[in-house]
C-alpha angles and dihedrals in degrees: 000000000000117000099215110212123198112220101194115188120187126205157170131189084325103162125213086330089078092052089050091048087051095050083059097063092040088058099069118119090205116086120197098087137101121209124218120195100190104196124191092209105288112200103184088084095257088133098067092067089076111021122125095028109135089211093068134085104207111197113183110184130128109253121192088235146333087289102056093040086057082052100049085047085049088062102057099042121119108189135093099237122044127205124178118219129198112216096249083046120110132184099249097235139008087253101049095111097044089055093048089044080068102051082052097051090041108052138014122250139128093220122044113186135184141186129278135239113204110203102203090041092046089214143117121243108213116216116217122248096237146036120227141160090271092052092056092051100045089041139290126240120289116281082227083070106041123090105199124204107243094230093072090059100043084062095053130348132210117307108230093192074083101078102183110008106042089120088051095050094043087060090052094045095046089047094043110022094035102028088237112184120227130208125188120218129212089228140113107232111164138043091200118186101197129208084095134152089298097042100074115105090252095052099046082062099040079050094059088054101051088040085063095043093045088054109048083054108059094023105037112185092005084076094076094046091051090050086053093044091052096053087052095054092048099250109179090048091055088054102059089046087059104050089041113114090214094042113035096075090056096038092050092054092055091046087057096055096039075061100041099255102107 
């Protein structure tokens, strides 16, 4: 039995960073994957790149955001699992998605989700074991990492009234509202440049709304414990250590083994 995975990759005039994103998918050793490129009508050429690849399915159509274009590409998936990449974005290795096959075959879980690799940090990013209440709240593994069972998405997509953290608020609502169970692999699945769509200065303010509003949604009073929680362990401080070129390689060590891994 072959687990068939969806790759989906949204873009929009993405230069040759779409062409590198999508190597990265052809390389895989493992072959029981489609792979979607939902475009929003690039005009810069970076279509041509790819075009005429037969193991792409090539979707032009205007969307209304990032959001709505992931949920035109969800339609049209056909596999069983589903992963989201950024253009910039890179499986890690040529045998990412065979490793992850046999996690799926192995144990049973709606959300795998892997570790990250950030390039201009030059740094992995751990991801913990288990998902509790406090790791919704402080954030949840990257989508780049997390292969989703499809089912979660043919009952509700993503809600695009959500600008910057949609992603953010579909994992909450498949682990609270649909009892999703989660499982953490001991693989590297992204290479992830950074300085993306919720990275600009804006965003990163429109994301701290919706965090709060996400929250106090599917936590309810928790909320005000976990703020508390995350002034008293310095927060703020541990986050620029982490995003510190000279610092994230040492934080997230220390992270690992806080988490077993190291």
């Amino acid at each position: 039995m072959k687990i068939r995975f969806s790759v989906i990759v949204v873009c929009l005039n993405a230069g040759e960073e779409l062409k590198k994103t999508v190597d990265s998918v052809l390389m895989q050793r493992y072959p029981a994957y489609e792979l979607i490129v939902k475009d929003g009508g690039s005009t810069d050429g970076s279509l041509d790149a790819i075009a005429g690849d037969e193991r792409i399915r090539l979707v032009v159509k205007e969307d209304s955001s990032i959001y709505d274009a992931m949920n035109q590409a969800v339609s049209l998936a056909r596999g069983e699992y589903l992963i989201f990449l950024n253009c910039g974005d890179y499986f890690y290795n040529e045998l990412v998605l065979s490793r992850v096959a046999k996690e799926t075959l192995k144990y049973r879980a709606d959300i795998f989700y892997g570790d990250l690799y950030r390039r201009k940090l030059a740094s992995t990013d751990i991801s913990p074991d288990k998902v509790n209440d406090f790791l919704l709240f402080r954030n949840v593994p990257n989508h780049q990492v997390c292969f989703y069972d499809s089912r979660l998405f043919g009952k509700r997509a993503y809600k695009t009234k959500y600008t910057v953290r949609a992603d953010y608020e579909h994992f909450l609502y498949s682990v609270k509202s649909e009892g999703a169970r989660c499982r953490h692999m001991n693989i590297t699945v992204c290479s992830y440049e950074g300085d993306g769509f919720s990275e600009t200065s804006e965003n990163k303010q429109k994301a701290k709304e919706e965090h709060r509003e996400i929250t106090e949604e599917y936590l309810g009073k928790k909320v005000y414990l976990y703020r508390f929680l995350m002034i008293i362990t310095l927060q703020p401080l541990r986050e620029k250590l982490a995003q510190s070129p000279l610092f994230s390689s040492l934080y997230h060590k220390l992270k690992g083994r806080l988490y077993g891994k190291a």
